[in-house]
C-alpha positions as CSV (number, residue, x, y, z in Angstrom):
1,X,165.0,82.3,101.2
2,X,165.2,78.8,99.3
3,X,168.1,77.2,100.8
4,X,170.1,74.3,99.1
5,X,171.9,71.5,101.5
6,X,176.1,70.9,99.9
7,X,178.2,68.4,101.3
8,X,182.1,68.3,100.6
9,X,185.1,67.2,101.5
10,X,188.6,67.8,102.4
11,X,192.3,66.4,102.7
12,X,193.0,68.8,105.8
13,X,190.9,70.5,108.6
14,X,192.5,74.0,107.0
15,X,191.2,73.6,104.2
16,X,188.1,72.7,105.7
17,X,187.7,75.6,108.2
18,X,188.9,78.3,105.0
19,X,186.0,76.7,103.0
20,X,184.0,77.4,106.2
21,X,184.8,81.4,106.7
22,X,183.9,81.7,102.8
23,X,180.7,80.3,102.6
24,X,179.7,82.0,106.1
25,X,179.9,85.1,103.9
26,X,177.6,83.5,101.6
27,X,175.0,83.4,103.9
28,X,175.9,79.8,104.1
29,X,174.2,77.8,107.8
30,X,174.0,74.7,109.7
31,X,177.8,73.6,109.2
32,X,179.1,70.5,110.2
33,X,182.6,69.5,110.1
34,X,183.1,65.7,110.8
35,X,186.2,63.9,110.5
36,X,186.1,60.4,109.2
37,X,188.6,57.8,110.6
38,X,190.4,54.6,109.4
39,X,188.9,51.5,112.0
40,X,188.0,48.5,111.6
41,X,186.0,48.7,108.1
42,X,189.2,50.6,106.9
43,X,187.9,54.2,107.0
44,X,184.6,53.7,105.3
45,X,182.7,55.4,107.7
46,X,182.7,58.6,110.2
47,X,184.4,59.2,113.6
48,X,182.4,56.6,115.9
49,X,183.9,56.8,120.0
50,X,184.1,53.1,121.0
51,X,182.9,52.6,123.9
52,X,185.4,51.5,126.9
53,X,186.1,48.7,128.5
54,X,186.1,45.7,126.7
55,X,189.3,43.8,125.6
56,X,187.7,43.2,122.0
57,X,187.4,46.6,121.4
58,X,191.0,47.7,122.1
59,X,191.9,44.2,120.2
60,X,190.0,45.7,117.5
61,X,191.6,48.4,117.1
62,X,195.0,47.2,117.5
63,X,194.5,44.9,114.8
64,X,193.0,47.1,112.1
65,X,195.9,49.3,112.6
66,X,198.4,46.6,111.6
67,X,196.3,45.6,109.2
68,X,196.7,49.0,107.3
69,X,200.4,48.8,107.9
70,X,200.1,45.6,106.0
71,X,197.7,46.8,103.6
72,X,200.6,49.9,102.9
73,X,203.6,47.2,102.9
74,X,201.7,45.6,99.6
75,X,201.2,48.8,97.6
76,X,197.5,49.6,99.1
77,X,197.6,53.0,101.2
78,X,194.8,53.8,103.0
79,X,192.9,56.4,102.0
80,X,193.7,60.4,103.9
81,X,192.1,61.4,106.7
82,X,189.0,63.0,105.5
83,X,187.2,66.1,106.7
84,X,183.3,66.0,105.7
85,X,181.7,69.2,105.7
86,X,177.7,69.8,104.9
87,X,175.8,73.1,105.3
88,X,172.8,74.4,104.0
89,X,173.0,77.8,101.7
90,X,170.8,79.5,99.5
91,X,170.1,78.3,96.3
92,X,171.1,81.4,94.4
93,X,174.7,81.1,95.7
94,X,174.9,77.3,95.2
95,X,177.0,78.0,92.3
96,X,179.4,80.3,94.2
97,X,179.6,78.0,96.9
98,X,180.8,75.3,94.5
99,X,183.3,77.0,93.4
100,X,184.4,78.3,97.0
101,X,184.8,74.8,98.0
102,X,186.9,74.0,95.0
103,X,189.3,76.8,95.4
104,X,189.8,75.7,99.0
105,X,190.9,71.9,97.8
106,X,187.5,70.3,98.8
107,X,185.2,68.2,96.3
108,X,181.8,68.7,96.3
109,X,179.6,65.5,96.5
């Protein structure tokens, strides 16, 4: 079976995990649900666990919070919390799948 890799995205985990249950019954495989945080690039990039210990670190993150906060005071709010979502299905349901993730609320990238 020729399968085809998707990758989405999502508002919400719900939506997320209904997307999920769908394409299962599509034969879909290899899901991976990641959730991508705002930091210190201003939520460009995926969950990351800093590691512990340091004063920069915590610093870090103190400031970049504030510096949304600032960012939201002058009009610019940060972008949702995004779930990612990536699976591999077979290429005669890609279609279907598309369409699956749509209904749920996710884009397909």
């Amino acid at each position: 079976m020729d399968m085809q890799p998707l990758h989405a995205s999502f508002d919400d985990q719900d939506q997320a995990e209904e997307a999920i249950r769908k394409l299962a019954s599509l034969r879909g495989n290899r899901f991976r649900m990641e959730r991508a945080v705002h930091g210190d690039d201003f939520g460009s990039g995926a969950a990351v666990a800093p590691a512990a210990g340091t004063m920069n670190e915590l610093a870090g993150e103190l400031l970049a919070g504030s510096s949304i906060e600032a960012g939201a005071e002058l009009g610019h709010e940060p972008p949702a919390a995004l779930f990612s979502l990536s699976l591999d299905i077979p290429a005669e349901a890609a279609k279907q799948a598309r369409k699956v993730i749509e209904q749920a609320g996710g884009r397909v990238h």
